[in-house]
VOPAGU-2260 file (C-alpha; in pm, 1 decimal, decimal comma):
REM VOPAGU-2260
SITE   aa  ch    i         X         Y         Z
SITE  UNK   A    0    5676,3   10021,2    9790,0
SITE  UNK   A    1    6066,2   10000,4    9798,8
SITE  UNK   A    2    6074,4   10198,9   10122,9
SITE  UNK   A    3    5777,2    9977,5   10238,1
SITE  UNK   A    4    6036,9    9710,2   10236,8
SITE  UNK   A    5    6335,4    9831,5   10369,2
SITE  UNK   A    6    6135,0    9927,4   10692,8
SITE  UNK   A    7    6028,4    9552,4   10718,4
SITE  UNK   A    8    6354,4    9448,2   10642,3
SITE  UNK   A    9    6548,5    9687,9   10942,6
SITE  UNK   A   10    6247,8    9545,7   11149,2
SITE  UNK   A   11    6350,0    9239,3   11106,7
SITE  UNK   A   12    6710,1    9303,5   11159,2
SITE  UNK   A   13    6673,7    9514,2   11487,5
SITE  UNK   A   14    6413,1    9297,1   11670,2
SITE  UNK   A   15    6726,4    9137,6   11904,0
SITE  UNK   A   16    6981,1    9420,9   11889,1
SITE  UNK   A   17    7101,1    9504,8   12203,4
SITE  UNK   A   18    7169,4    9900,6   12217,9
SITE  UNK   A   19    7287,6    9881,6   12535,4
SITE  UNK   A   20    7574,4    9608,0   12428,7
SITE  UNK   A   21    7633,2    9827,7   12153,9
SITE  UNK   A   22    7679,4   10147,2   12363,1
SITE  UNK   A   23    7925,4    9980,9   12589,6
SITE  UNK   A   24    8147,5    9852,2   12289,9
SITE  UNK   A   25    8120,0   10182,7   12160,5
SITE  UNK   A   26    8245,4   10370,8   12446,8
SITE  UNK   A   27    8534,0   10107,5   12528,0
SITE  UNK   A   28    8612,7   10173,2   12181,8
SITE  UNK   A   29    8676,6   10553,4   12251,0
SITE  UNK   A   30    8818,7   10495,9   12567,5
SITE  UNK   A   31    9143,4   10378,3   12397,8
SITE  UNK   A   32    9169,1   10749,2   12210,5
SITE  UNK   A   33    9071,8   10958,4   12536,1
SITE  UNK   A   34    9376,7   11011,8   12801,8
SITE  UNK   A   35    9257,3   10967,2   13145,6
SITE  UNK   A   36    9551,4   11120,3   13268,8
SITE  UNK   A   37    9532,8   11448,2   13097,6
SITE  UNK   A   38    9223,3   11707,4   13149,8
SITE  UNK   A   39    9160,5   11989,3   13012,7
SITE  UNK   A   40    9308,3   12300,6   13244,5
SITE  UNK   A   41    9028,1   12529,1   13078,0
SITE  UNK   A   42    8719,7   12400,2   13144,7
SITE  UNK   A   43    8784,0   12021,5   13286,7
SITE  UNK   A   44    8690,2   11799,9   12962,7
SITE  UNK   A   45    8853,5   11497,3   12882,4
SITE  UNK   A   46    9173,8   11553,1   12610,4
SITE  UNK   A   47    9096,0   11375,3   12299,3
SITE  UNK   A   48    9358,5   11262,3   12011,0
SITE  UNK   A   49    9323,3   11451,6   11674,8
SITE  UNK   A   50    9480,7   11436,2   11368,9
SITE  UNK   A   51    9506,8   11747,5   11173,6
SITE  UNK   A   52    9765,5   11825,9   10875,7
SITE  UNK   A   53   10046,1   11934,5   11095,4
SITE  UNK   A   54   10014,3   11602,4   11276,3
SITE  UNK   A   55    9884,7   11439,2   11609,9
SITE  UNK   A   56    9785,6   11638,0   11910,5
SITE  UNK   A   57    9564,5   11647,1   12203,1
SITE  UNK   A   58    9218,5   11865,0   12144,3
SITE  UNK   A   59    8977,2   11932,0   12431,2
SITE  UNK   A   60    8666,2   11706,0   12363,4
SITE  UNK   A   61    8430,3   12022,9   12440,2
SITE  UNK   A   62    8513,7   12153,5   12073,1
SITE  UNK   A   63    8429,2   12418,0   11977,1
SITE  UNK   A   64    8331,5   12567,0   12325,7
SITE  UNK   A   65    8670,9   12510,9   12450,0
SITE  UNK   A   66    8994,1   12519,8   12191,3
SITE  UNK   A   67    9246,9   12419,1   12417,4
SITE  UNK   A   68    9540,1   12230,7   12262,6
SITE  UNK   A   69    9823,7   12057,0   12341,8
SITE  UNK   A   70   10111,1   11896,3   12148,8
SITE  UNK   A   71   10086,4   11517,4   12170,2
SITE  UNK   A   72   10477,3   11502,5   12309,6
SITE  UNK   A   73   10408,8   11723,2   12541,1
């Protein structure tokens, strides 16, 4: 019965969402983390900022296929 009702209610919630809208903000959103400038010289990809516990860096965006790094000062 609960279930029941939380279908109705997403219904109900998603009958005028605009996915498409939604994509675009989504990928402007990660468009401010991606470098256009740098590429990846292994395999082409698009270098994306990571945070790991050493600190920032650029990561190629084809993880795990590709593992190229670079240091964000770089």
């Amino acid at each position: 019965m609960r279930q029941k009702r939380l279908d109705e209610i997403a219904r109900d919630l998603l009958t005028n969402f605009d996915f498409g809208k939604e994509k675009e903000e989504i990928k402007s959103i990660g468009a401010r983390y991606v470098s256009e400038k740098y590429r990846c010289p292994r395999c082409n990809g698009m270098l994306v900022m990571r945070n790991s516990i050493y600190g920032e860096f650029w990561g190629c965006n084809r993880y795990p296929e590709c593992r190229y790094t670079r240091n964000i000062k770089s």
